[in-house]
C-alpha positions as CSV (number, residue, x, y, z in Angstrom):
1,X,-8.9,-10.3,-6.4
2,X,-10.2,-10.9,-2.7
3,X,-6.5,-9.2,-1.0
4,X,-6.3,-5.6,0.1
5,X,-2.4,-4.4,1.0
6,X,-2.3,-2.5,4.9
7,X,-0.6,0.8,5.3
8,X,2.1,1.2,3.6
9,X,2.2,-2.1,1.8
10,X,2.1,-2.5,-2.0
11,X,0.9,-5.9,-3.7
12,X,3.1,-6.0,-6.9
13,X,3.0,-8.8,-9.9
14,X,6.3,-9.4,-11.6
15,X,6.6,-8.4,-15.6
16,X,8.4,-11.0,-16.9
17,X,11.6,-10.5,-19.2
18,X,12.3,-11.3,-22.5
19,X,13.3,-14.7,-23.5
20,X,16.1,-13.4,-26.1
21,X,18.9,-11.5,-26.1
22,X,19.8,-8.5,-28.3
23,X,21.7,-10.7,-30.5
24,X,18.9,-13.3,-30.3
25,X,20.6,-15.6,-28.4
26,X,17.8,-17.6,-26.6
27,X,18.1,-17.5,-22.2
28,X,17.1,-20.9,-20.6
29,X,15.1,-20.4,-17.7
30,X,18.3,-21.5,-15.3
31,X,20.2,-18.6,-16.5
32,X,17.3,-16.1,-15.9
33,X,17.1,-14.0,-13.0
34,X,14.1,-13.0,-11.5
35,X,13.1,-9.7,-12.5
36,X,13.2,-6.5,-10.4
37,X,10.2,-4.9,-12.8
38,X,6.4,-4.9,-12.2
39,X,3.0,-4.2,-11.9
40,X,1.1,-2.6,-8.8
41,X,-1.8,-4.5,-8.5
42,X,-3.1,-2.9,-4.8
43,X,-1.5,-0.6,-2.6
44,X,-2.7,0.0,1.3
45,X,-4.2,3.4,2.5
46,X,-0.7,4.7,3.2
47,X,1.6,5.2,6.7
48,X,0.3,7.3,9.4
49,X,2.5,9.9,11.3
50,X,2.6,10.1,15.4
51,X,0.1,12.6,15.0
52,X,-2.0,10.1,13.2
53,X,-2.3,11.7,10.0
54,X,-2.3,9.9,6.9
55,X,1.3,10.0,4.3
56,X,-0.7,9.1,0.7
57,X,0.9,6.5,-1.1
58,X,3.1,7.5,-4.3
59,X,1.9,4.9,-6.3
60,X,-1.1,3.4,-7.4
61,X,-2.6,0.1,-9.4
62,X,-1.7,-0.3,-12.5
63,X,2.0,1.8,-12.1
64,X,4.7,-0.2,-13.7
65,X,7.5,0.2,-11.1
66,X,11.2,-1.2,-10.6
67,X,12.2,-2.6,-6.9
68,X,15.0,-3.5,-5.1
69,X,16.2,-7.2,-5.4
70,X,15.9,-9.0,-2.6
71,X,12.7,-6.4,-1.4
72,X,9.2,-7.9,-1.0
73,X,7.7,-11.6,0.3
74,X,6.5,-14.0,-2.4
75,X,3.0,-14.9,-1.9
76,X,0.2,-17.2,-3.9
77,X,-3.3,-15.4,-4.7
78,X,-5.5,-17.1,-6.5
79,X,-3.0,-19.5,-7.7
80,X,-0.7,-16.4,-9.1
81,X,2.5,-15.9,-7.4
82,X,2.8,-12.0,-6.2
83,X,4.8,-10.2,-4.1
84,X,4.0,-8.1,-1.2
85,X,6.6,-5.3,-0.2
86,X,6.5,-1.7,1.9
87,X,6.2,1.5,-0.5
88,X,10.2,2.3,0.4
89,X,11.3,-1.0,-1.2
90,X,10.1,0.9,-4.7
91,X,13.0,2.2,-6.1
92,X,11.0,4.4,-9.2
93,X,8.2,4.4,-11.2
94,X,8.3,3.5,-14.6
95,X,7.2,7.1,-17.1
96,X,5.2,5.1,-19.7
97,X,2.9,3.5,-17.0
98,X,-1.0,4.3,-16.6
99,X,-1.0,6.2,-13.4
100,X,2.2,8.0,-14.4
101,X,0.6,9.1,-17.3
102,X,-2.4,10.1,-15.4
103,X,-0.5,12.3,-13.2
């Protein structure tokens, strides 16, 4: 992928929900809402202070991470829809992700 997120940014690709209830009870797509679960698929280098000096990002690619609702901007790359959103629209990270388990 030919996109690299800027400071603080964090390119994110939703993980899509299951199609069934508990009780098996099947969820048309007009009842679904769009989930607020995905993956990080780029971050930026991180925010800068006054001083200049680099605040590391918390998360990385590949961290599986839960986000606000309404947080990020919907974009097409590569014909996949994405979204784009600032590291303090993440809300956690997921434990059984790679980069969690890495830590």
């Amino acid at each position: 992928m030919a996109f690299k997120p800027l400071h603080d940014r964090v390119l994110v690709r939703r993980v899509e929900s299951d199609e069934k209830t508990k009780g098996g009870l099947i969820i048309p797509d007009s009842a679904k809402e769009k989930p607020s679960e995905g993956e990080v698929v780029a971050c930026g280098e991180g925010a800068r202070k006054d001083s200049g000096e680099l605040i590391e990002m918390a998360v990385k690619a590949g961290d599986r991470i839960l986000f606000g609702k309404w947080s990020g901007t919907e974009v097409t790359i590569d014909g996949e829809e994405l979204l784009i959103m600032k590291e303090s629209d993440i809300l956690g990270i997921m434990e059984g992700s790679k980069a969690a388990k890495a830590a």
